[in-house]
N, C-alpha and C positions, 0 to 999 in steps of 0.2 A: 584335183591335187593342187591345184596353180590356187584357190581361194584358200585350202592348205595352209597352202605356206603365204600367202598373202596374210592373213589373219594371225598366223604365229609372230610374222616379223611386225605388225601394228600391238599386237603382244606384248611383245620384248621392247618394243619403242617406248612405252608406256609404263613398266611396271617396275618396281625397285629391284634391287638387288635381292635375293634371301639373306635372313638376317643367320647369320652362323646359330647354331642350335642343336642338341642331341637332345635325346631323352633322359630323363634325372638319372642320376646313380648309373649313368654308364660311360665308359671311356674305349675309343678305339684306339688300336695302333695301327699304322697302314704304313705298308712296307712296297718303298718304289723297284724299281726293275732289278733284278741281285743279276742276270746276267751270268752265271758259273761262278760265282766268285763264292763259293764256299767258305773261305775264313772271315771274311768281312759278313759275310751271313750269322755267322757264330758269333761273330764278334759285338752284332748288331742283336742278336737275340737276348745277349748276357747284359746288355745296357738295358734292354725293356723290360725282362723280367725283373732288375732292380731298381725300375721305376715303377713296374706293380703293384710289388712289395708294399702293403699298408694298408691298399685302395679295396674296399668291400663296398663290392657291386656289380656288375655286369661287365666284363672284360670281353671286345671282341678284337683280333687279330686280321687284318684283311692286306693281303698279298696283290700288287698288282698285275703279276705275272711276266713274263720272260724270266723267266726261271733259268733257261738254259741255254746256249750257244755262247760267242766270243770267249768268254771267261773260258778254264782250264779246265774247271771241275761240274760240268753240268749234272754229271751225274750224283755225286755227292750230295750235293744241292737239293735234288729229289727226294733223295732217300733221307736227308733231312729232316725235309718239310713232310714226308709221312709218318717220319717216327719218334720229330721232337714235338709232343702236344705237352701241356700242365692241364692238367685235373680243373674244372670250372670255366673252361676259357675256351670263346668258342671261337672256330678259326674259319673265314671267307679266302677260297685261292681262285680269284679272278683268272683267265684266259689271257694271252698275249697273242700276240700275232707270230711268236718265235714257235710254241706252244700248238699253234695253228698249224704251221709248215708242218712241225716233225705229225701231224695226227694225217695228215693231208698225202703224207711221203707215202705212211704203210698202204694205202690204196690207191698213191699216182704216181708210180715211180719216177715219172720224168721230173717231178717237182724239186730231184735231186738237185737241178743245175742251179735251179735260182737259190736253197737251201744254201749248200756249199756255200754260194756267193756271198754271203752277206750272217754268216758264221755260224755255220752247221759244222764246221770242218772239226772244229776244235769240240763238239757234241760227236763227233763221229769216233773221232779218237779217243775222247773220255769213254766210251761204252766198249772200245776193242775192238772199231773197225776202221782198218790201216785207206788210208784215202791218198794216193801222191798226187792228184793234180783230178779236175773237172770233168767227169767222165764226158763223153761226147756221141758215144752207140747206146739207142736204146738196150741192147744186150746186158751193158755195162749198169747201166739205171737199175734194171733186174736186182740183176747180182748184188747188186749195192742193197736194194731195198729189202732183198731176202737175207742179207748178214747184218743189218742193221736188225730189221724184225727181230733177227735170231738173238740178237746180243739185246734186246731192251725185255728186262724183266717186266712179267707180264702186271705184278705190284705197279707200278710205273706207269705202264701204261693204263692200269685202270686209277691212277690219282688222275695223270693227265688226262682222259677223255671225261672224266667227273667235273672239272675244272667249268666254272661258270663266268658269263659273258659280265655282268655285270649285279650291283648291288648297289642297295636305297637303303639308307637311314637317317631319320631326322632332317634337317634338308640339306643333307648331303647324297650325290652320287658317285659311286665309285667304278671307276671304268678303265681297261688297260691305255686305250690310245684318246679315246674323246668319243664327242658323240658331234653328229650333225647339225647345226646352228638353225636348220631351219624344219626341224622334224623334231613332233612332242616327242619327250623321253618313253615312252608306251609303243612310239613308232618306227626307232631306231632299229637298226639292220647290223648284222654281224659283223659286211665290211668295214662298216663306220668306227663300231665300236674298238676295234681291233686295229686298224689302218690310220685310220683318217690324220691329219696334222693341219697344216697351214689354214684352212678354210676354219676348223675349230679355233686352233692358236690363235690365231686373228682377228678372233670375233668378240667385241669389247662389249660387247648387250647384255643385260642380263639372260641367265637360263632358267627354267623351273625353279634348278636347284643348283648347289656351289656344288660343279663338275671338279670330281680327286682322280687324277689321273698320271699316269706313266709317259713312257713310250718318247717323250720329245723331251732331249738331252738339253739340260742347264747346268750351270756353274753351281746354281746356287738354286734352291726351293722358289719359284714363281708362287706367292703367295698374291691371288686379285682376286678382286669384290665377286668375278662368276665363277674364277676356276683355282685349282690348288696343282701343280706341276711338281711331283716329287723325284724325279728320275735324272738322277745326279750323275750320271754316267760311273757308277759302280766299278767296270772294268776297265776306263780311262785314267778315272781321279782316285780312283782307291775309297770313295766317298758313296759308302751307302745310307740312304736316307729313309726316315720312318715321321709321319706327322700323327701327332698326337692330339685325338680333339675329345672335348670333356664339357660337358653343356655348351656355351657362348664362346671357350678358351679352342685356339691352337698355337702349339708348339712343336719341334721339331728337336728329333734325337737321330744323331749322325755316329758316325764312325769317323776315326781322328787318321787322318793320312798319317 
């Protein structure tokens, strides 16, 4: 393992950057973290499909995932993203680490405490299950996990357990959190891909490939030579963000606070 990663980082020391590139005749849209925010979801949909509008060729739609919690309406959100599709267009819903927790809840109920914490609460309430404060008896974990179960339509849960870790095209990869700086993309691990921050964020070397990614919160789109940062804090700034890549081009369609 230790020559591994010795030979990857003489690698990355050594080789350029990927030159931005898709394949002819196709355009993605990638859509950073929406978070519950169902109106800016809408809002953001109706901007992209009037930037489709014209374009004959391969359209694909790729979702980074956190779909739900913080924001009001996680729910909504879901049932969106399963039942707004257009005709020709093919659509990628990457995995989040938010995504993770709730698939994580139905079969560890204790996983309640850290959920809750850090914005399950407002996912609990959008589905119709009343939460006043941190359970703290596993009794209470149960109960919680058996009225949550009860109240998530089972549609739902089979978008979210379909939901995939990550996606390659052209040399782009597209991933919710990042990936490991010192492990080939072939070799990357669920936690990384879902979790990971600082040791990614930090890493100014080239990768494989120009890593598209969520999960760590900026003002503004981090657009650099390894990595593309779309996760505009949706439920903070009111600002959801979609980048648009098209051969050698990227740009970016937002939502207007």
């Amino acid at each position: 393992m230790k020559k591994l990663i010795t030979k990857l980082l003489r690698l990355t020391a050594t080789q350029p950057y990927p030159a931005p590139s898709l394949p002819e005749n196709t355009r993605v849209y990638c859509i950073g973290d929406i978070h519950g925010c169902y109106e800016l979801l809408k809002q953001l949909t109706t901007q992209i499909e009037e930037d489709m509008h014209g374009f004959i060729g391969r359209i694909i739609v790729i979702y980074l995932g956190d779909f739900i919690d913080r924001g009001a309406s996680s729910k909504e959100v879901i049932e969106f993203l399963i039942n707004h599709r257009k005709d020709a267009v093919e659509y990628v819903f990457l995995r989040g680490n938010h995504e993770q927790t709730l698939l994580d809840f139905l079969t560890e109920d204790s996983i309640a405490r850290a959920w809750l914490s850090y914005g399950g609460m407002a996912t609990f309430a959008n589905y119709g299950v009343h939460v006043a404060k941190i359970p703290t008896k596993p009794d209470d974990f149960k109960q919680l996990q058996k009225q949550f179960s009860d109240k998530l339509p089972h549609e739902h849960y089979q978008f979210l357990s379909k939901t995939v870790l990550s996606y390659s095209l052209g040399c782009y990869f597209f991933v919710h959190a990042g990936i490991n700086p010192h492990y080939a993309l072939a070799q990357q691990i669920p936690e990384d891909l879902l979790q990971i921050r600082d040791e990614f964020i930090g890493f100014k070397k080239p990768f494989e490939k120009i890593i598209v990614h969520g999960h760590t919160i900026t003002a503004t789109p981090e657009r650099l030579p390894n990595r593309i940062g779309i996760d505009t804090g949706a439920y903070l700034s009111g600002i959801l963000t979609c980048l648009v890549l098209e051969t050698d081009q990227q740009r970016f369609i937002q939502t207007a606070v």
